[in-house]
N, C-alpha and C positions, 0 to 999 in steps of 0.2 A: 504494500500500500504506500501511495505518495505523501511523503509530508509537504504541510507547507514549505521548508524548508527546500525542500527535492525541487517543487514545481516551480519557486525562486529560479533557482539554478540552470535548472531545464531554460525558461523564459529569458534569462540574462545570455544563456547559451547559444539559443536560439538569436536573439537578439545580432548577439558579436558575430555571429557566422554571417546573417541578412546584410550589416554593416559592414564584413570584408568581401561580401559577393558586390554589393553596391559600389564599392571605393575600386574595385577591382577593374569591374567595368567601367567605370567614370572617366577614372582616374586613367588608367590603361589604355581603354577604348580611344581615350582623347590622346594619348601620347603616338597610337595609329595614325588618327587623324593629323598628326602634327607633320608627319614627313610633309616634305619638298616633291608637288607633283607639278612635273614641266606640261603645259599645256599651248603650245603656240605661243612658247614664251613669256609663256602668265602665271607666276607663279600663286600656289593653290598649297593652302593647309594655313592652320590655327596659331604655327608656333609658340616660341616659350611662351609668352604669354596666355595663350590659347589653353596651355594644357596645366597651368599656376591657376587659371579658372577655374577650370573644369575639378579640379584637386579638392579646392578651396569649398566651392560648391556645394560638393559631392560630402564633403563632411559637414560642412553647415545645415545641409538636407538632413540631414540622418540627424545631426545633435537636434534638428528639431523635430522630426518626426517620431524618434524613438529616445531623449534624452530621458524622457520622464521614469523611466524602465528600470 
């Protein structure tokens, strides 16, 4: 049987794994999108900047959708 205790745990668990799938994809996904794509000599992508957003974001999201937890 679960203590409250246990389901704490479980919840918080659950929690940190949802917040490094999130930061993973954000966070990562955007560092994809950061490369240098030549297109007719137009250069295409978010750089540093682009991907210190996307970072930033991605954990501001989560502290507030899940900070309370």
């Amino acid at each position: 049987m679960l203590t409250v205790l246990r389901i704490v745990h479980l919840l918080s668990a659950s929690v940190w794994v949802g917040g490094t799938v999130v930061l993973v994809f954000g966070g990562c996904g955007s560092a994809v999108l950061a490369a240098t794509f030549l297109s007719g000599g137009v250069q295409l992508g978010i750089g540093f900047v682009g991907v210190s957003l996307a970072f930033g974001l991605t954990v501001v999201t989560m502290a507030y959708a899940v900070g309370h937890v």
